[in-house]
C-alpha positions in Angstrom: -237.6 70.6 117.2 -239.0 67.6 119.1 -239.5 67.6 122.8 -240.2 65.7 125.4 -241.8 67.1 128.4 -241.7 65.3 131.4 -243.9 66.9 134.4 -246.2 65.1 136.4 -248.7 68.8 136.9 -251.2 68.6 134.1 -251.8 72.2 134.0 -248.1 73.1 133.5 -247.6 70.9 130.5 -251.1 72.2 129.0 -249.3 76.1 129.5 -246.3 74.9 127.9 -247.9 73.1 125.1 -249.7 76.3 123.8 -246.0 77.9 123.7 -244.6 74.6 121.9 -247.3 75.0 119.4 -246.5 78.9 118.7 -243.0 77.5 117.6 -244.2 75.0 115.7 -242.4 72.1 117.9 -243.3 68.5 118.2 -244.1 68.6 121.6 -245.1 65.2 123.8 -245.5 64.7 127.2 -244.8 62.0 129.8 -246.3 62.9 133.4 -244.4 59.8 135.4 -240.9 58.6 135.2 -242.2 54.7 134.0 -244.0 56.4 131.0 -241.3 59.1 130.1 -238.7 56.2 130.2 -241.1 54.1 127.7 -241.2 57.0 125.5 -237.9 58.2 125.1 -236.5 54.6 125.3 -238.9 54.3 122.1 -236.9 56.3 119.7 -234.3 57.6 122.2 -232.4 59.4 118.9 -235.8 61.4 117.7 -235.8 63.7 120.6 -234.2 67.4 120.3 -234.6 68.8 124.0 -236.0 66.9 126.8 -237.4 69.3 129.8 -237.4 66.9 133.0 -239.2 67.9 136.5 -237.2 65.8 139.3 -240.4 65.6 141.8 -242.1 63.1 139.7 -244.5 59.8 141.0 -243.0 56.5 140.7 -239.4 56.4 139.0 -238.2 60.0 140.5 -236.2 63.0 138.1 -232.7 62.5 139.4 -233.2 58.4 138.1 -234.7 59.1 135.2 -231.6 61.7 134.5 -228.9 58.9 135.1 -230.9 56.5 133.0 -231.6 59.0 129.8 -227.9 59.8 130.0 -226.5 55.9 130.2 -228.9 55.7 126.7 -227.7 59.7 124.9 -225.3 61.9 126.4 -226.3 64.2 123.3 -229.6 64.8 123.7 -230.2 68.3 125.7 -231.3 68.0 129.2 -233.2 70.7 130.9 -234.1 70.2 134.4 -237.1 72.0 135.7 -238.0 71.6 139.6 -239.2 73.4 142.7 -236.2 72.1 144.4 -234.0 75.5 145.1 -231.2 74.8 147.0 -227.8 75.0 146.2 -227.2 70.7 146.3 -230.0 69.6 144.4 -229.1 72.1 141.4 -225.3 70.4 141.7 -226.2 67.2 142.1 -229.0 67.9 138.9 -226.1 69.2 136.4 -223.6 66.4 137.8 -226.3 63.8 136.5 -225.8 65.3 133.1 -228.0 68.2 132.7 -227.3 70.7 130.7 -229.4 73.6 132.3 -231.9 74.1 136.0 -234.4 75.9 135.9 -236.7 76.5 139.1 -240.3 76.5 139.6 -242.3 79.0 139.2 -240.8 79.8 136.6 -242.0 82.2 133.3 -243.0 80.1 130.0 -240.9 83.0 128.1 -237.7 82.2 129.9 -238.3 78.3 129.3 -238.7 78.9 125.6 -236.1 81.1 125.6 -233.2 78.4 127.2 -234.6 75.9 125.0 -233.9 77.9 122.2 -230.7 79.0 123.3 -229.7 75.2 123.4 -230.4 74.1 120.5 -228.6 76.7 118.8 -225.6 76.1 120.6 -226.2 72.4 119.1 -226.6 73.8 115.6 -223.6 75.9 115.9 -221.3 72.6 116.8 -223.0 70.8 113.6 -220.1 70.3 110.9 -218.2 73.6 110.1 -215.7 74.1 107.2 -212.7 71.8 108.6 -208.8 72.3 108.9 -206.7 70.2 107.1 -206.3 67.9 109.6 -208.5 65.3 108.9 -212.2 65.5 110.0 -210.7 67.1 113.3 -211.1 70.7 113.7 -209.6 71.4 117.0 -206.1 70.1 117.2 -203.3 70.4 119.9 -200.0 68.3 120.5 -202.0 65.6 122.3 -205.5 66.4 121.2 -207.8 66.4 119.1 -211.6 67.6 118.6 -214.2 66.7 115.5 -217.6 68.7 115.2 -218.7 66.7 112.9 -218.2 63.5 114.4 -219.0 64.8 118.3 -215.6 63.0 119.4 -212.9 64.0 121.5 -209.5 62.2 121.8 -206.7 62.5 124.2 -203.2 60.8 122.4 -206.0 58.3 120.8 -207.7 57.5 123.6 -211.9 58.4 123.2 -213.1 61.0 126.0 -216.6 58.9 126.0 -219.8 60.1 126.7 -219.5 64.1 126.4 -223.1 65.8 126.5 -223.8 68.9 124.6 -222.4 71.2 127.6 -219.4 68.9 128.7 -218.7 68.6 124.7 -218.9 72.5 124.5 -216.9 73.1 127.0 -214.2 71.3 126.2 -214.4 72.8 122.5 -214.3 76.3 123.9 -211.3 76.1 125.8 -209.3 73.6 123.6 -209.7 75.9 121.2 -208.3 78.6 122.9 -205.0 77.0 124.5 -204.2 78.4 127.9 -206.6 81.2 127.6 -207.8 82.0 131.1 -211.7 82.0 130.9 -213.9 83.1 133.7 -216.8 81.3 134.5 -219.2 84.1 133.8 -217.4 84.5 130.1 -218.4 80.7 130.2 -221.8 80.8 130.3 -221.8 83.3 128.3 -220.1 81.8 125.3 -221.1 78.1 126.3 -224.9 78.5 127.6 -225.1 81.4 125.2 -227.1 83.9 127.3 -226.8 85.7 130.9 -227.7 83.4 133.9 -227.3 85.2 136.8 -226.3 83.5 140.2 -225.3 80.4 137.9 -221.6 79.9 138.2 -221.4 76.8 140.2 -223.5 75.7 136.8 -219.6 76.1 135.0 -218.4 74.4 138.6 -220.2 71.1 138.2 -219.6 70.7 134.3 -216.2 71.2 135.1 -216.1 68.5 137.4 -217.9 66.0 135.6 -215.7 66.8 132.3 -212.7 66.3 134.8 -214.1 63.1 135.3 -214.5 61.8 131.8 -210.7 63.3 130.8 -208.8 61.2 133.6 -210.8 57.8 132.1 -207.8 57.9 129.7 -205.1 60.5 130.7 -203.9 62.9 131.9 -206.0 66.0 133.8 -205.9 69.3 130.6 -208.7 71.3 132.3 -206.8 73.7 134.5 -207.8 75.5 137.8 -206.6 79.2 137.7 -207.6 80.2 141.3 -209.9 83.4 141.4 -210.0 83.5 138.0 -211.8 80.3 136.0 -210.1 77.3 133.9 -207.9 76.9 130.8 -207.1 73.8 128.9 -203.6 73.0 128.8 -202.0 69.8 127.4 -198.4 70.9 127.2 -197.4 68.8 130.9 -198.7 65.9 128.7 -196.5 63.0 128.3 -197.5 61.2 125.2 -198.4 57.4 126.2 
């Protein structure tokens, strides 16, 4: 894989880079928000994972969130800060993050989400499709292609999915009107036990929400106490 590390503390990046090199990673490292711009900007389709502190000098975390994800809302987006409240982990994932994780925090764990993104991103690469085109996830009004990372609701593009929104939506479109719980969501979506981390499901939810009702109607589904479905069958077909 190749990562980006951006984090302003020296001696954190040195730690990690001994771990990136025990993987055998291409691991660089920006330590402001100017330079980590500059570099991703560079090649912004090279990078695998991009690990992003949000207390950084000049251009701060959060703006250097919104502007990665105006260039690739496919690269996968780890935020890493000593921020620990409640808000600024929302307001992180709304941005287009794809996982938090707080300082301090254990080199083995960081690893270990990294690695549980990117296979999550290996596992939506092209499967064996249906007969239905290139699409592999089709309902009355929608449809879903791994292959080509696009969604459409009665032809109309959901834009600008990232790897969680796009998984998601994938896990629950293919599963009409199942009822999933957030914590069977991060389990099958962030693909490992994160404890404490359901407003994580909340806050992709809402930003999915967001992207679906560009160009129709709402299909994620609220089930109170319980978690969300997807449901097109209220659809009227435009």
């Amino acid at each position: 894989m190749k990562i980006l590390m951006i984090e302003d503390n020296k001696s954190v990046s040195e730690m990690m880079s001994m771990f990136f090199q025990k993987e055998n990673w291409d691991a660089h490292f920006a330590y402001d928000g100017n330079e980590a711009l500059e570099m991703f900007n560079s090649d912004p389709d090279s990078w695998d994972i991009i690990t992003l502190d949000l207390n950084l000098t000049g251009i701060d975390g959060m703006e250097v969130a919104k502007q990665i994800r105006k260039v690739s809302s496919t690269v996968a987006l780890i935020m890493l800060t000593a921020r620990d409240s409640e808000s600024d982990q929302v307001l992180g994932l709304e941005l287009g993050a794809d996982d938090y994780v707080t300082k301090p925090f254990s080199p083995i764990t960081l690893i270990a989400r990294m690695k549980a993104l990117h296979r999550r991103a290996e596992l939506e690469e092209p499967e064996t499709q249906q007969d239905n085109g290139d699409f592999d996830v089709v309902t009355p009004h929608f449809k879903l292609s791994t292959k080509t990372r696009e969604a459409y609701l009665d032809g109309k593009a959901i834009e600008g999915l990232t790897p969680k929104e796009f998984a998601l939506l994938k896990t629950l479109a293919q599963n009409p009107k199942q009822v999933f719980s957030r914590e069977q969501l991060l389990e099958q979506v962030w693909d490992y036990q994160y404890y404490g981390g359901e407003r994580t499901v909340d806050a992709h939810i809402k930003k999915l929400r967001q992207k679906i009702e560009k160009v129709g109607p709402q299909i994620i589904q609220t089930v109170w106490g319980v978690g969300y479905k997807f449901d097109d069958s209220s659809v009227t077909a435009q």
